[in-house]
N, C-alpha and C positions, 0 to 999 in steps of 0.2 A: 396548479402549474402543469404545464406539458411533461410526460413522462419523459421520452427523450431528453428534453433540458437537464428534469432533475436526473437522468443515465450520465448525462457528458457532464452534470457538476460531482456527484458521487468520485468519476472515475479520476476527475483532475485533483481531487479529494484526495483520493487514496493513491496518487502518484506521488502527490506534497506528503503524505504521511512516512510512503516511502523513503525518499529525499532525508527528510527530517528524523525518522530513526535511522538511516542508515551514517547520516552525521554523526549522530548522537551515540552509536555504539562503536565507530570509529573516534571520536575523542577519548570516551571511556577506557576504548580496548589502550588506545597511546599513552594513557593515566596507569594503565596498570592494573583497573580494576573494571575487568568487563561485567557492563550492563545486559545477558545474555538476553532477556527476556525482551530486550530491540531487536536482535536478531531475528528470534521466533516471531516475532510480530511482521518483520519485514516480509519472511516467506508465508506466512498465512493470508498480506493482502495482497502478496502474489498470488497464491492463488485462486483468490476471491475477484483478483481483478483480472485473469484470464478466463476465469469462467464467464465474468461478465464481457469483456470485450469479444469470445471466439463462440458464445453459446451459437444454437439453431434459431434463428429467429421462427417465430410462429405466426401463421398467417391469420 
């Protein structure tokens, strides 16, 4: 597969992953019984997905 493709399906990936813990530890946290380790997860593919969206491209 084109690398690009698989960069722009990765990243739509790890948008939905955000999305999806960030539900999931806002229900939690409204239960009473927060889920912390959604949280951590949220900010790690933040910043896996800023390094991928703002890197140096290499020529």
């Amino acid at each position: 597969m084109n690398p690009r493709l698989l960069q722009r399906i990765g990243v739509v990936g790890g948008f939905l992953l955000i999305f999806l813990a960030t539900s999931e530890f806002l229900r939690s946290y409204r239960l009473g019984e927060p889920k912390w380790m959604y949280l951590v997860m949220i900010f790690g593919m933040a910043i896996v997905l800023t390094s991928t969206l703002f890197r140096k491209r290499r020529k």
